[in-house]
N, C-alpha and C positions, 0 to 999 in steps of 0.2 A: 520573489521569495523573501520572505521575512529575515532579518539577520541571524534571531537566535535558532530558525528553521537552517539556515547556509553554516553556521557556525557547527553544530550537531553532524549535521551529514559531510561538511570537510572532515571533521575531527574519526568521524568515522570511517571514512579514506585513510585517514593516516593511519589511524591505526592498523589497517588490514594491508596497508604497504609496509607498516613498521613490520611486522607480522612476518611477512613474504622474505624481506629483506634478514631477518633475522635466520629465521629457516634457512635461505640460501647462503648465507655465511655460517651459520653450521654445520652445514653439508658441503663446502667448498673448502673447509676450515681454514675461514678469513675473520679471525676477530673483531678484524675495523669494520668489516660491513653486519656484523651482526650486533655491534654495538651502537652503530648510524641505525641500525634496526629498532633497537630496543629504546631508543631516544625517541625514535618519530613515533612510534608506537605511544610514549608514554608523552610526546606533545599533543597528539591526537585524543588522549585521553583528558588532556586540559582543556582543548577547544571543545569535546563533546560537555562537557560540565561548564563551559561560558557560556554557551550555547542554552546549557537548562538554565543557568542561573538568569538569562536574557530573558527569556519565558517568562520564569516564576517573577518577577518583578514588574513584567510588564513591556518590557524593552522601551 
């Protein structure tokens, strides 16, 4: 698998576990896990956009 192809689809993992993990500390009302939430969530949104940016340049 190409990197910027592994890069996208991790990034897109995290995000749908940031996601989960968010959710379930809002329904548990656990702060620290909904903010461990919204963290991965929005590091998985960085990896999906290294991930294009690896693409569009060529990697």
């Amino acid at each position: 698998m190409k990197p910027s192809t592994q890069d996208r689809t991790q990034g897109k993992l995290h995000e749908v576990k940031g996601k989960i993990k968010e959710e379930v500390g809002k329904a548990a009302n656990d702060p620290d896990l909904e903010v461990s939430g919204k963290a991965e969530k929005k590091a998985g949104k960085v990896q999906k956009w290294i991930g294009r940016a690896e693409k569009a340049v060529g990697e």
